[in-house]
C-alpha positions as CSV (number, residue, x, y, z in Angstrom):
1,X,-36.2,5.3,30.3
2,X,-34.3,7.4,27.9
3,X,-31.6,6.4,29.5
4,X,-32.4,2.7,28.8
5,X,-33.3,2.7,25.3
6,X,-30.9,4.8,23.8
7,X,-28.4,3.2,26.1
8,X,-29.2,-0.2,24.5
9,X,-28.3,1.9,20.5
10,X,-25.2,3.0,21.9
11,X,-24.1,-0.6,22.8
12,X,-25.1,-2.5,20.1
13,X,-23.5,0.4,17.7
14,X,-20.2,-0.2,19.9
15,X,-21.0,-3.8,19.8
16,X,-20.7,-3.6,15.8
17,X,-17.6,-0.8,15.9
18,X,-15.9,-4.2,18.0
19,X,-16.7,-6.9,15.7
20,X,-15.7,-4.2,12.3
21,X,-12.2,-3.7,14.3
22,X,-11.0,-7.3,14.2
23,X,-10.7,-6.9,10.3
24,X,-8.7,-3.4,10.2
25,X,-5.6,-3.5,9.0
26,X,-2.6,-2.9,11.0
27,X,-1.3,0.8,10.6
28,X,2.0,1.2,8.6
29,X,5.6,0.4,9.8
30,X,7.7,3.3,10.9
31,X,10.6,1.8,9.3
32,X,11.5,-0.1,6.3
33,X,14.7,-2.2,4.9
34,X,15.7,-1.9,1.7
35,X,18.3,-4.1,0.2
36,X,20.4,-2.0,-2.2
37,X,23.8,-3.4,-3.7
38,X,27.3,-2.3,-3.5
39,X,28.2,1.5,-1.6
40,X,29.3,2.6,-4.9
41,X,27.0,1.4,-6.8
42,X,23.7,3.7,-8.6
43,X,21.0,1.2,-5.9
44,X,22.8,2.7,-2.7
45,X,22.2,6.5,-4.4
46,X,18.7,6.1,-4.8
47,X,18.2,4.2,-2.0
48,X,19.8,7.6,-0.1
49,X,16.9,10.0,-2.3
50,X,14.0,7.3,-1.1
51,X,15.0,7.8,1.9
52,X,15.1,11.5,2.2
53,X,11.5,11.6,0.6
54,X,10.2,9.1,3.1
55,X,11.4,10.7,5.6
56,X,9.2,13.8,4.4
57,X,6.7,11.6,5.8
58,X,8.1,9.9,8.9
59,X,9.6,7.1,8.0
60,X,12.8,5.9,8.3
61,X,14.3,3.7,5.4
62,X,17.6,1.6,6.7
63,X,19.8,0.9,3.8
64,X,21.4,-2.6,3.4
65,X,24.3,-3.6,1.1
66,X,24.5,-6.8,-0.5
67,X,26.4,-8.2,-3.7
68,X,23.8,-7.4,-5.7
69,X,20.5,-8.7,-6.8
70,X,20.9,-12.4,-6.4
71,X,21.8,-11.8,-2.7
72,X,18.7,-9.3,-2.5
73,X,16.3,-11.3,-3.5
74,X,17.2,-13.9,-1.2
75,X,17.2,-11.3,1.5
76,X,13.4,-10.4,0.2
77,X,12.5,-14.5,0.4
78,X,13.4,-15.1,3.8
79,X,11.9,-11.8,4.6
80,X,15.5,-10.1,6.1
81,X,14.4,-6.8,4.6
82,X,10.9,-5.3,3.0
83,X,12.2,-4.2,-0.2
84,X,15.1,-4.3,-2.7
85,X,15.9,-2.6,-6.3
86,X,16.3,-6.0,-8.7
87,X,18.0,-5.9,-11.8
88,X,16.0,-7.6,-14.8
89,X,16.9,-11.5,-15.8
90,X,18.3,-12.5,-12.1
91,X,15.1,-14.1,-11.1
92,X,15.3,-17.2,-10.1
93,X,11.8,-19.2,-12.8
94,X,12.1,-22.3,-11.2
95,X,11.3,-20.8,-7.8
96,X,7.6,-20.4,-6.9
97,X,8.2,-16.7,-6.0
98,X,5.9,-14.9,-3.4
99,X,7.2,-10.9,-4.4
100,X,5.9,-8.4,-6.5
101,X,6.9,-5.9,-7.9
102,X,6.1,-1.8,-8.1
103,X,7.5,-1.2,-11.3
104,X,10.5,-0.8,-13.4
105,X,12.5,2.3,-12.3
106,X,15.4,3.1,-15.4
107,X,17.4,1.4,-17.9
108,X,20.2,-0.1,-16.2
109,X,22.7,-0.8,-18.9
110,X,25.3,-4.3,-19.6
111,X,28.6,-2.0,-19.5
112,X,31.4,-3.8,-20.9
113,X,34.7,-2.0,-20.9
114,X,38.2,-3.3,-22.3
115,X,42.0,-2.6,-22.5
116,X,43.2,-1.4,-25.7
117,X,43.1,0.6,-28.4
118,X,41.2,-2.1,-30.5
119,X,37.5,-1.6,-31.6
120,X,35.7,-4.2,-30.1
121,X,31.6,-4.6,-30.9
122,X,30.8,-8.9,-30.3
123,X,31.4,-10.3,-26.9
124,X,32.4,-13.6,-29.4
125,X,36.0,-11.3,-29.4
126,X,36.6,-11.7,-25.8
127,X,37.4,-14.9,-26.1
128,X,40.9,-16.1,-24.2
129,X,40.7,-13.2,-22.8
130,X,41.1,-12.3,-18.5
131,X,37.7,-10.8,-17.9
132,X,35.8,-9.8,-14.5
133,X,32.0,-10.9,-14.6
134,X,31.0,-9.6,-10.9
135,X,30.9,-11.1,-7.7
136,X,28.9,-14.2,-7.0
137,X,25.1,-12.9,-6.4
138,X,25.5,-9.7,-8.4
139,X,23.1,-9.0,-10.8
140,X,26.0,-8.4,-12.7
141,X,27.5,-12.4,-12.2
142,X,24.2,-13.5,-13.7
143,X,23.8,-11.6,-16.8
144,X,27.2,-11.7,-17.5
145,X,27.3,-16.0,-17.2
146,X,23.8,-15.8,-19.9
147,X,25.5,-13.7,-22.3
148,X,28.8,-15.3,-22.3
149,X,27.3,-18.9,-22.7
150,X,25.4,-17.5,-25.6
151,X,28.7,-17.1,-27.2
152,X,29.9,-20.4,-26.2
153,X,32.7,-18.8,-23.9
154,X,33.4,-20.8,-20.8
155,X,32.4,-19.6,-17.7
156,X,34.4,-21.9,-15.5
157,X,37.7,-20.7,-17.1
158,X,40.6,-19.8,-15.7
159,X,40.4,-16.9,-17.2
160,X,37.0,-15.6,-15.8
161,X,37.3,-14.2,-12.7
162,X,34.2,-13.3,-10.2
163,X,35.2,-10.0,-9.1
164,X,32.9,-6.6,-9.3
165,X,32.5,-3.0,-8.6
166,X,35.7,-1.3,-7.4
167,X,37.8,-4.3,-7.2
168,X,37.4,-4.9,-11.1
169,X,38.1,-1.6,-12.6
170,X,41.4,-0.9,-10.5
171,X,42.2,-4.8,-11.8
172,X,40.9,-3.2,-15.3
173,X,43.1,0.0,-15.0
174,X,46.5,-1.9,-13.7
175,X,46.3,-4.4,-16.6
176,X,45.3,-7.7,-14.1
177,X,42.0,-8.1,-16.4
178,X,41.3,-7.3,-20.1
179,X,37.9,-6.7,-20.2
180,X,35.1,-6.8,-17.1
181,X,31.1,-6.7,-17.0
182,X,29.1,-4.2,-15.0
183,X,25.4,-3.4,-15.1
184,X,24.7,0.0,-13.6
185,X,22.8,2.9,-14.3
186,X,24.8,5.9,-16.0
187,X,24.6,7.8,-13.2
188,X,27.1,5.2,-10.9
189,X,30.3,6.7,-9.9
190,X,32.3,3.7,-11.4
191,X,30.7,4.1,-14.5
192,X,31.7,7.9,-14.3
193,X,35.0,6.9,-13.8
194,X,35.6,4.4,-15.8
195,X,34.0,6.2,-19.0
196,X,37.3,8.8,-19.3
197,X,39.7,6.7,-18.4
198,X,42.2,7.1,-21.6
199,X,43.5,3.4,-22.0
200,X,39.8,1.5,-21.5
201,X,37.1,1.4,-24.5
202,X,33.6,0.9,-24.3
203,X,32.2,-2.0,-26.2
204,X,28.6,-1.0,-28.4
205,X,27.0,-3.9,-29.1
206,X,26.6,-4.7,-32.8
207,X,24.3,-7.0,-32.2
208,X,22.1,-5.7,-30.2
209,X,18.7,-6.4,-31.8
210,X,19.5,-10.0,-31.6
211,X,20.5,-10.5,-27.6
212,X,16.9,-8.7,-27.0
213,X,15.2,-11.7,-29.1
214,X,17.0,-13.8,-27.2
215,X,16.1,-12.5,-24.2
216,X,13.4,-10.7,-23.1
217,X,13.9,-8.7,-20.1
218,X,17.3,-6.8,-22.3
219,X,16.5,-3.9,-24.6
220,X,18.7,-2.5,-27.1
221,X,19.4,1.5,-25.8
222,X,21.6,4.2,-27.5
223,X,23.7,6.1,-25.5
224,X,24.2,10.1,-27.9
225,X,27.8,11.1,-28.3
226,X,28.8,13.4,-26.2
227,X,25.7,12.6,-23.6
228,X,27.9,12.2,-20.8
229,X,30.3,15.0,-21.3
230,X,29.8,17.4,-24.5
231,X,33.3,19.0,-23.8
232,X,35.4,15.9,-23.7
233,X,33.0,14.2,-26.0
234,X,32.2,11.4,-24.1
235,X,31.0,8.8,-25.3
236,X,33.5,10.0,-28.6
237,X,30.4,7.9,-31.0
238,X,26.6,6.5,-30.5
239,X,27.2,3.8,-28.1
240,X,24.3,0.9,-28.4
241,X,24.3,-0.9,-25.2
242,X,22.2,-3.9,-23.8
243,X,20.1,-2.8,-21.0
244,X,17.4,-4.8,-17.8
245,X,15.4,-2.4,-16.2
246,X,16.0,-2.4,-12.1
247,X,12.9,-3.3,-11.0
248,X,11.9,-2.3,-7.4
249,X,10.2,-5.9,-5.9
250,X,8.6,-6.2,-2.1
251,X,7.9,-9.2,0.3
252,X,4.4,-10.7,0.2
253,X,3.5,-9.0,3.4
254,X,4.1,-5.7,2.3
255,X,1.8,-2.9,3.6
256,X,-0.4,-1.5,0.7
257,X,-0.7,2.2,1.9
258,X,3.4,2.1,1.3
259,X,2.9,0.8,-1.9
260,X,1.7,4.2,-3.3
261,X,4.0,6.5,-1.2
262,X,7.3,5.0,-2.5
263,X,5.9,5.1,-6.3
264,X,5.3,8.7,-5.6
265,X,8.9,9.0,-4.5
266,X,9.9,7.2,-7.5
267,X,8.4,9.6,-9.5
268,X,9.9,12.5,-8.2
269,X,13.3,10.3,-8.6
270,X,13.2,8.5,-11.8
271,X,10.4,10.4,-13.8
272,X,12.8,13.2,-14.4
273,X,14.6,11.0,-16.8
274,X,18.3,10.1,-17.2
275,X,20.4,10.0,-20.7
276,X,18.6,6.7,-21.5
277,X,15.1,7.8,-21.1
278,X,12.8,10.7,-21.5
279,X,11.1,12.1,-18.4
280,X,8.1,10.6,-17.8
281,X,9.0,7.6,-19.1
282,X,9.5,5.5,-15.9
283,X,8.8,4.3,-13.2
284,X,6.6,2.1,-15.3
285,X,5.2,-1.5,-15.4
286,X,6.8,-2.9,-18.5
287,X,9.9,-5.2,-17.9
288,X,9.0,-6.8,-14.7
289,X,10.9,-9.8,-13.3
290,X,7.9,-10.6,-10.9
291,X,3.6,-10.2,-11.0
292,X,2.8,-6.5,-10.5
293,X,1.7,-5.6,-7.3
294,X,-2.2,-5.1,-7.2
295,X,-2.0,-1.8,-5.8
296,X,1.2,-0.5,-7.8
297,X,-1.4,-1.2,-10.7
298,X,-4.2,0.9,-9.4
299,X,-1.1,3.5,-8.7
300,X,-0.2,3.1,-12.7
301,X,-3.8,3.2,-14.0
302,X,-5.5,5.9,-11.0
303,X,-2.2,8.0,-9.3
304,X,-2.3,8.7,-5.5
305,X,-5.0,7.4,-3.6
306,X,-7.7,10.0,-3.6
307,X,-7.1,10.7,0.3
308,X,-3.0,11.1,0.2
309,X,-3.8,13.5,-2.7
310,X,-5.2,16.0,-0.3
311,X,-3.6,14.8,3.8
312,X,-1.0,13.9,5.0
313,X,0.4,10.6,4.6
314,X,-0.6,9.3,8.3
315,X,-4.0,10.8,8.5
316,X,-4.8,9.1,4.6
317,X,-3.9,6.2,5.8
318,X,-5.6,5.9,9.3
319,X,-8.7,7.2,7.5
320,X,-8.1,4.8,4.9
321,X,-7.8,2.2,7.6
322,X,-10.9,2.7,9.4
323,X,-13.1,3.0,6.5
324,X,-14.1,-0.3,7.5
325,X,-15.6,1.0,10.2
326,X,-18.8,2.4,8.2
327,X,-19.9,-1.2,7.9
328,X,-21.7,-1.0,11.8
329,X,-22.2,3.0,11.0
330,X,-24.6,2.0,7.8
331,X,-25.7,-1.4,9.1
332,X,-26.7,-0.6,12.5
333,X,-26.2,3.0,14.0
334,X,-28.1,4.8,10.8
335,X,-31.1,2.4,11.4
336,X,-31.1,3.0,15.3
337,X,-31.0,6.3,14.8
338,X,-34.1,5.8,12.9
339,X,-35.8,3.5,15.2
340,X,-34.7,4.7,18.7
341,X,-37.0,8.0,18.7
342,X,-40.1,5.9,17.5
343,X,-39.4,3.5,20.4
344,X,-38.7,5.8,23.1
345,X,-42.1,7.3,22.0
346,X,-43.7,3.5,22.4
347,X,-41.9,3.3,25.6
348,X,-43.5,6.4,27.2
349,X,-47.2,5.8,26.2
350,X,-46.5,2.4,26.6
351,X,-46.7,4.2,30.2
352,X,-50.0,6.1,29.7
353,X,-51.9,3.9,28.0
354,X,-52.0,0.3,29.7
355,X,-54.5,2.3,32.1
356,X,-56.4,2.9,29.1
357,X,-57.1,-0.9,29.7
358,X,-58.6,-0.5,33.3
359,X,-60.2,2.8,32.4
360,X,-62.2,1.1,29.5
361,X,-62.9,-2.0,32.2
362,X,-64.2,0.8,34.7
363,X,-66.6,2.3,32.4
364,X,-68.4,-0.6,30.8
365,X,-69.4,-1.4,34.3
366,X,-71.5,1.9,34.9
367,X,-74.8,-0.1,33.1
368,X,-77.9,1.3,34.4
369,X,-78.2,-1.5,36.8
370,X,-75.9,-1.0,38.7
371,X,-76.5,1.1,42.1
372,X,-75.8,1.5,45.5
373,X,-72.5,-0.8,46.9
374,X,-71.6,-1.8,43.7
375,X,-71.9,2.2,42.2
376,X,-69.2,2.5,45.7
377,X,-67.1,0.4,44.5
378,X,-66.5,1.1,41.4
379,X,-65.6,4.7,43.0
380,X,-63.3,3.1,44.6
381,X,-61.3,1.5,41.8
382,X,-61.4,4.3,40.2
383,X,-59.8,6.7,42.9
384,X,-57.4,4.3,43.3
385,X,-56.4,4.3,39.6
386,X,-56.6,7.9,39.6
387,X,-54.0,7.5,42.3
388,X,-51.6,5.3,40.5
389,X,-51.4,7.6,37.7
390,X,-50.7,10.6,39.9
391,X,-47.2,8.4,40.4
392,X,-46.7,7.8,36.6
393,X,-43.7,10.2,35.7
394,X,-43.3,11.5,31.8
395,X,-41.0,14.1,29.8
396,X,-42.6,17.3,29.6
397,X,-43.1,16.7,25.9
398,X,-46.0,13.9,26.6
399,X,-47.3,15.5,29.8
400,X,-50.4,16.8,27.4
401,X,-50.9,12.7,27.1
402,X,-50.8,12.0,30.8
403,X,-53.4,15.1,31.2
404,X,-55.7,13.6,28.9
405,X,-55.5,10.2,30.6
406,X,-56.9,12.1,34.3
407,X,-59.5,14.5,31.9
408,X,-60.6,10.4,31.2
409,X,-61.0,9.5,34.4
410,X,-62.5,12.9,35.6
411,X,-65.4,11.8,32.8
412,X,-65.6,8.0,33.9
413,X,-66.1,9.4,37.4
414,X,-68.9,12.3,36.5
415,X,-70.8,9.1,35.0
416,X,-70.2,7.6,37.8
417,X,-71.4,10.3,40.1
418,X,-74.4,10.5,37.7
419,X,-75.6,6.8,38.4
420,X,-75.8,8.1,42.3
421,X,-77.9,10.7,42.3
């Protein structure tokens, strides 16, 4: 009987932990994509700290190079990869975009260097001249075309040549190019380079103020003399430069208990701060190219998750994962918990006392009337109900129930023995 009825719980409870199962959410991925840019470019560096930090937590991140952040978004649409660092103004507003993003990560500034010993400060003065504006899907190529045609430079001249990275300062340093366009963060390697070569200048942007009205996604950044190298004195004055933010953007399938563990790492690798911004100041959620992610914004507004605060990564998130699993726990194990001991109780005197019912029937027929064969007979319907109790097996802990049911009958029988003498 116990068996039976708390038996029955058990199955309906597992009956409830089945149904709640069909809506958890898969666990995490082992292993992400990220679509970066060029080897030697700052995307492919960070891309190598994310994934030394995710790996911290078992995960492995494969690094993909591309041309840059026209090609990576594409990779992000068709869904070749799960993530990708996208610099600011390369979206694509006509599209009806499904990413989001986690945030802006760091200033990535509009770098335009030139031949010469001239002092160069509007992009109006590159006019006529050779000049490299990245390769075709660089983030690079796009900003570069914008601010050209602002200054009513020709895009499709002979003169303006879609080359990048590498190729385009070793054009730059042999004298095939005047002047070329790279957007990078400070930190790049080419930028390194190209910042003490002797013969190439770096253009400061005199108008500044007026590009970021223009558009929205630039802002107008100073970069200190001296800031990259105090020694050398590099840059040799204050240097304002146009800057996008590189955004980090994900597909729409994106698992959410990622979403905080890669802010977290861009925390520990971007809120240090570069020579463009303070620590603390970024990642952030200003700048954006595409919606914010919903759960990037609790990140921004909460931190961590309260679980990956305290465990590890895996255990948060399977915890996290099978917190839908209270929904049977409240709704039906907590009230058959509460209900199974009051009707195992009913069960067992259920047991007891349906011979109440006979018992009672027994002694209302013990008038004063009665004698002789019917007095016998009675007897005998009662010994034999004594007998079928004698069968009736209980727990210990209602014995004293079953007891009181034969003192009955021992009474209805003394009456009866009464009536006979």
């Amino acid at each position: 009987m116990r068996l039976l009825t708390f038996g029955t719980a058990a199955l309906l409870a597992m009956a409830g932990f089945v149904v709640a199962w069909q809506f958890v959410n898969p666990a995490p991925p082992h292993t992400l994509v990220i679509a970066t840019g060029q080897a030697d470019g700052a995307y492919y560096l960070f891309a190598q700290r994310y994934r030394e930090l995710l790996a911290e937590n078992d995960i492995t991140l494969e690094i993909r190079t591309t041309a840059g952040s026209v090609e990576n978004l594409g990779l992000l649409a068709d869904g070749s990869v799960n993530l990708a660092f996208v610099q600011g103004g390369t979206a694509d507003k006509t599209k009806d975009h499904t990413l989001t993003s986690l945030g802006s990560l760091y200033y990535e500034p509009l770098w335009v260097f030139y031949r010469g010993t001239q002092t160069l400060s509007r992009l109006g003065q590159l006019q006529g001249m050779r000049i490299a504006i990245g390769e075709d899907g660089s983030g690079t190529h796009a900003i570069a075309n914008q601010l050209l045609a602002d200054n009513f430079i020709d895009n499709d001249a002979e003169t303006i040549q879609s080359i990048g990275g590498a190729t385009a300062a070793e054009a730059l340093r042999s004298g095939n190019i005047d002047a070329l366009f790279l957007v990078a963060s400070p930190a790049a390697p080419l930028v390194q380079q190209l910042l003490y070569e002797q013969d190439i200048q770096l253009m400061s942007f005199a108008r500044a103020t007026s590009y970021t009205r223009l558009h929205p996604f630039l802002s107008a950044v100073t970069l200190p003399e001296g800031v990259i190298d105090l020694q050398a004195n590099i840059p040799s004055r204050n240097t304002t430069l146009l800057a996008a933010t590189a955004n980090l953007v994900v597909g729409e399938d994106f698992h959410p208990a990622l979403v905080s563990l890669l802010l977290q790492a861009a925390t520990r690798v971007q809120g240090t701060g570069d020579v463009l911004g303070r620590p603390g100041t970024f990642p952030n959620r200003d700048n954006l190219e595409f919606p914010l992610n919903d759960d990037a914004r609790r990140f921004y507004r909460h931190g961590p998750p309260f679980l990956q605060r305290y465990l590890p990564f895996w255990t948060a998130s399977m915890i996290d994962r099978l917190k839908v699993m209270l929904v049977p726990l409240l709704t039906l194990l907590l009230p058959l918990i509460k209900i199974m001991p009051p009707a195992y109780r009913w069960r067992v005197r259920k047991k007891i006392y349906r011979w109440y019912e006979e018992l009672q029937a027994l002694d209302t027929e013990t008038p004063k009337q009665l004698t002789g064969e019917a007095l016998v007979l009675l007897r005998h319907e009662l010994d034999k109900l004594e007998e079928e109790v004698r069968k009736v097996e209980v727990p210990l802990s209602y014995a004293d129930e079953l007891y009181n049911l034969r003192l009955h009958i021992g009474l209805v029988r003394n009456k009866l023995l009464v009536k006979q003498q």
